[in-house]
C-alpha positions as CSV (number, residue, x, y, z in Angstrom):
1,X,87.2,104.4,81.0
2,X,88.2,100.7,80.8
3,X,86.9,100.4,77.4
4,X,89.9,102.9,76.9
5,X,92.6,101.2,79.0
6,X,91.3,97.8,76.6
7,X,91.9,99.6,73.8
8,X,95.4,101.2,74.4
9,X,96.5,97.5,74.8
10,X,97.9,96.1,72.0
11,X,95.7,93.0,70.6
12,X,98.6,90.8,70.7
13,X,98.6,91.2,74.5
14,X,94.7,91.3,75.2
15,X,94.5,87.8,75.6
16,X,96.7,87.7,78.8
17,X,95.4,91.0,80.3
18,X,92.6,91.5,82.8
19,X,91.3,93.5,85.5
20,X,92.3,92.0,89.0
21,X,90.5,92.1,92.5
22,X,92.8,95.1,93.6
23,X,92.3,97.0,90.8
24,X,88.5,96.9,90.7
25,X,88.5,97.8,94.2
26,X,90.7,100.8,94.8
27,X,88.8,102.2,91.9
28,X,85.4,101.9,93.2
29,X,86.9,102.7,97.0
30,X,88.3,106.1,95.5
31,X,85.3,107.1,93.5
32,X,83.3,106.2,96.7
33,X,85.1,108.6,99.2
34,X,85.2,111.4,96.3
35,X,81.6,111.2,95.5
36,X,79.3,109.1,97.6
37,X,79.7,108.7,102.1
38,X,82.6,108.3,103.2
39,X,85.2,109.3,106.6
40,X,88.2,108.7,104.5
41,X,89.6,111.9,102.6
42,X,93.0,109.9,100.9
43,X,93.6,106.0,100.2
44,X,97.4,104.6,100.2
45,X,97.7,101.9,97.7
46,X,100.1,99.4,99.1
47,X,101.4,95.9,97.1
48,X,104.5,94.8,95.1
49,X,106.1,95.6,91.6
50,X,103.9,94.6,89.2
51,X,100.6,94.4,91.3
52,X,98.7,97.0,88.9
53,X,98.5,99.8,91.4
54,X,99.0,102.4,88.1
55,X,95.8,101.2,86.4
56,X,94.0,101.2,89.8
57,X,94.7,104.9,90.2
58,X,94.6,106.0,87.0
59,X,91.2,104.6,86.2
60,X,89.5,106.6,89.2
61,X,91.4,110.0,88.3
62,X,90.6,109.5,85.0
63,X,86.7,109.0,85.3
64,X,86.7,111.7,87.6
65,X,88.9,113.9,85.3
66,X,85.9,113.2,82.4
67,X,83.0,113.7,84.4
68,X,84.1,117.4,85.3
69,X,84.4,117.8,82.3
70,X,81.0,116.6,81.7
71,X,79.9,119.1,84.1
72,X,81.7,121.8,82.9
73,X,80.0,121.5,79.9
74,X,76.7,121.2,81.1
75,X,77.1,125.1,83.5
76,X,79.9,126.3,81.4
77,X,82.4,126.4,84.2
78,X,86.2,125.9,84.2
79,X,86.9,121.8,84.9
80,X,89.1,120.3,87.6
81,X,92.7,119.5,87.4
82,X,94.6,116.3,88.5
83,X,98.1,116.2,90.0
84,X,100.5,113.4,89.2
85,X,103.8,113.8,91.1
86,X,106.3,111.2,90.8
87,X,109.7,111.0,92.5
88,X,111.9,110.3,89.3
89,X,112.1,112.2,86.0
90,X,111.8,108.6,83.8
91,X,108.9,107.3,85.5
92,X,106.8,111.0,85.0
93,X,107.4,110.6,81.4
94,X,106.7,106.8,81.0
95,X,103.4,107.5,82.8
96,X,102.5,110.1,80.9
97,X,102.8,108.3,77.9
98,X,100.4,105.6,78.9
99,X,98.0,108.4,80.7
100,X,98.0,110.0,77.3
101,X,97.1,106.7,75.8
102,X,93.9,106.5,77.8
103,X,92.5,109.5,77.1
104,X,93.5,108.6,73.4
105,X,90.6,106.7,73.4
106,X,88.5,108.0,75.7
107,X,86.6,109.9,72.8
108,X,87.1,113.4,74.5
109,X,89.6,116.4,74.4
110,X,91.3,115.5,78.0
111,X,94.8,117.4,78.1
112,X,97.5,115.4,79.6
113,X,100.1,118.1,80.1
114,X,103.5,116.6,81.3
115,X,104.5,119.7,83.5
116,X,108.8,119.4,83.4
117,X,111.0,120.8,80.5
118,X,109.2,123.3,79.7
119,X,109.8,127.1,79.9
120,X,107.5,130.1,81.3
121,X,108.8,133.3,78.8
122,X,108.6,136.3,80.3
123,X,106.2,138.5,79.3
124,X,107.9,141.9,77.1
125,X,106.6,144.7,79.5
126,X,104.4,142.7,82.2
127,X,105.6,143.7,85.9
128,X,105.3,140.6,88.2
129,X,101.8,141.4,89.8
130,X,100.6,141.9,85.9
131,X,101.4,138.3,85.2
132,X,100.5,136.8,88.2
133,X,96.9,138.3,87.4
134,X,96.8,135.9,84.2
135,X,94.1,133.5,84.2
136,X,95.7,130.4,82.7
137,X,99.5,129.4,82.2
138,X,101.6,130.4,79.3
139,X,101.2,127.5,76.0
140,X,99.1,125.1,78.1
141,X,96.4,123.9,75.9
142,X,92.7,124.3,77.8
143,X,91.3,122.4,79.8
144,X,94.2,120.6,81.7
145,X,92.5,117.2,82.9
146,X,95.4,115.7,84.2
147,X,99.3,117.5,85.2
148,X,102.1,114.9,85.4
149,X,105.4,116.2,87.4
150,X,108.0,115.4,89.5
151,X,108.5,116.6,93.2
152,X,111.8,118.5,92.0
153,X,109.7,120.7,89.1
154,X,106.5,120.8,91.3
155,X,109.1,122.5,93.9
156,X,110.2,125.4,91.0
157,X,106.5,125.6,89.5
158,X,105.3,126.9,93.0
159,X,107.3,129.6,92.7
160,X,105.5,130.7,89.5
161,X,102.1,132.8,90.2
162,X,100.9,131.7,86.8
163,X,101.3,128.2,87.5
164,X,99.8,128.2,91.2
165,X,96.6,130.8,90.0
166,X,95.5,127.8,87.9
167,X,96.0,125.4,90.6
168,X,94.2,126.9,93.1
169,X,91.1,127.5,91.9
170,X,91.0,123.8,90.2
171,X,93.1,121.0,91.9
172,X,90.9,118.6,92.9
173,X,93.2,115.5,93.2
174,X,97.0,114.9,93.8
175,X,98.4,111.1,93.3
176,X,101.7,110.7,94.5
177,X,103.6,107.3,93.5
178,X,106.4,105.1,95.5
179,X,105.3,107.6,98.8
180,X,107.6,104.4,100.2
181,X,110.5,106.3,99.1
182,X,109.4,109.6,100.7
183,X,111.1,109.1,104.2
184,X,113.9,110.5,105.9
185,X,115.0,113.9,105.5
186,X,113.3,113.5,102.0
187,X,110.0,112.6,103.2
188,X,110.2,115.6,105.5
189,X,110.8,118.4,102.7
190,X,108.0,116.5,100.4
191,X,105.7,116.7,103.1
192,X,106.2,120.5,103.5
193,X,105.9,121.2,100.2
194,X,102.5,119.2,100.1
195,X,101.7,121.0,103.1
196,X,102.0,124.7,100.9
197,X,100.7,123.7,97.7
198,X,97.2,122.4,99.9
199,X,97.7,125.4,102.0
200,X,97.4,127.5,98.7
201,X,94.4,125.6,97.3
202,X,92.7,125.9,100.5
203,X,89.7,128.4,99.8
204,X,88.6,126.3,96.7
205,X,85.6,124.8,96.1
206,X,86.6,121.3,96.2
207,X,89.1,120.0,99.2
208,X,91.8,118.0,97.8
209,X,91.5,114.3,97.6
210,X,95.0,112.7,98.0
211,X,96.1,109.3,96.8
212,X,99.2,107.4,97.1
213,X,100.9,104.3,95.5
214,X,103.3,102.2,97.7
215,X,105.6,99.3,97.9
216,X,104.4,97.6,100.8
217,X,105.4,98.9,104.0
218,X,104.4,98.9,107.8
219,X,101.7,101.2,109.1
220,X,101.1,103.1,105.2
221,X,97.9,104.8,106.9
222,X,100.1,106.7,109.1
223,X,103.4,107.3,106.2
224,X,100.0,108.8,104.1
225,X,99.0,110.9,107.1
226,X,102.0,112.3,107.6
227,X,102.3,113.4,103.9
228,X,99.0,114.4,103.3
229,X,98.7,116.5,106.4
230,X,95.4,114.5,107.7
231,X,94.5,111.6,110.8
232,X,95.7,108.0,110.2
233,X,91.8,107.3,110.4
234,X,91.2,109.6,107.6
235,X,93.6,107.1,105.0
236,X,91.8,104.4,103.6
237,X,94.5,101.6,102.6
238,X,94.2,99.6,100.4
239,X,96.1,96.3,99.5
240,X,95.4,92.5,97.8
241,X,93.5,90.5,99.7
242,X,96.4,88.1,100.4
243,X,98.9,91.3,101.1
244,X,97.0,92.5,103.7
245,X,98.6,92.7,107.1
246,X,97.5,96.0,108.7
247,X,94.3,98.7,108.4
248,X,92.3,98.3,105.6
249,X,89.8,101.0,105.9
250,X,87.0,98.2,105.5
């Protein structure tokens, strides 16, 4: 997987990239509460602009997104999805351009599907419970490693049975950026609808692992709480070792 991020950079810039500290570490703290011991079930990423918390993220959802795949291969069963929701329209896109660049070269057929403009048609003679029986969602290329969205079309695609059938037997991980923004009145509605879309993913195999990207803000375990529906004690946060000024989950 970083062999992928290196090569999506352009060779002109290589010289003055790198890994940092932060980055490194949210990536192995994620992939150590999804897959080895661990009390937390979420990790809020909390530093400034420019601080790398995208790369951090992405690299973790990403490996994860490849070894189900991996898996699914191996027992023939259907891999697991990854939700990206993002608060503005610009930033969903942007990201999903450098997401799709990853898996570019990341030497296997991981879908990036940017979940926004695009139509469901309405099936010539299907009634309602008919298409709600349909196992996958109209002109979405199989499988669907990663979704990118925004909180405003995640809010219409829950009304869609085709699109919530294939969420609920596969979302494994939902990564919401700038939660700082989600606050207020705002913060209230998000939360509820996080609170139905776990609600309807509930009885799959995998619980939901939940990760968030923030500005830095006070108390960020307890802002993730509240969103993901969980105990402060169950979000792991994690910030630059210089940055750090609250719970750590160390």
């Amino acid at each position: 997987m970083c062999v992928a991020v290196a090569k999506s950079i352009h060779k002109d810039e290589w010289e003055k990239v790198h890994f940092s500290e932060f980055q490194l570490e949210a990536t192995l703290k994620i992939l150590q509460s999804r897959y080895g011991e661990s009390i937390f079930k979420s990790q809020v990423l909390t530093a400034g602009v420019g601080s790398g918390k995208t790369i951090a993220f992405s690299i973790a959802t990403l490996i994860e997104a490849r070894k189900t795949m991996l898996d699914g291969m191996k027992n023939n069963n259907l891999k697991s999805t990854g939700l990206f929701v993002y608060p503005r329209t610009q930033l969903a896109i942007d990201q999903h351009q450098e997401l799709e660049k990853f898996a570019k070269h990341m030497d296997c057929d991981l879908k990036i599907w940017l979940e926004m403009s695009q139509a469901y048609p309405k099936p010539e003679g299907l009634s309602v419970a008919q298409r709600s029986a349909r196992r996958s969602i109209p002109n979405i290329p199989h499988p669907l490693g990663i979704i990118v969205t925004t909180f405003e079309t995640l809010k219409r695609r829950m009304r869609r049975p085709e699109f919530m059938l294939k969420l609920s037997k596969h979302l494994s991980t939902i990564v919401l950026d700038e939660v700082h923004l989600l606050s207020g009145i705002g913060g209230g509605m998000s939360s509820q609808l996080l609170a139905r879309l776990a609600e309807s993913v509930s009885h799959s195999e995998k619980e939901v692992h939940w990760i968030g990207a923030s500005a830095t803000i006070a108390r960020p375990d307890v802002h993730g709480s509240r969103l993901f529906g969980i105990k402060p004690d169950e979000v792991q946060v994690i910030a630059p070792r210089d940055k750090r000024n609250g719970p750590s989950g160390d």
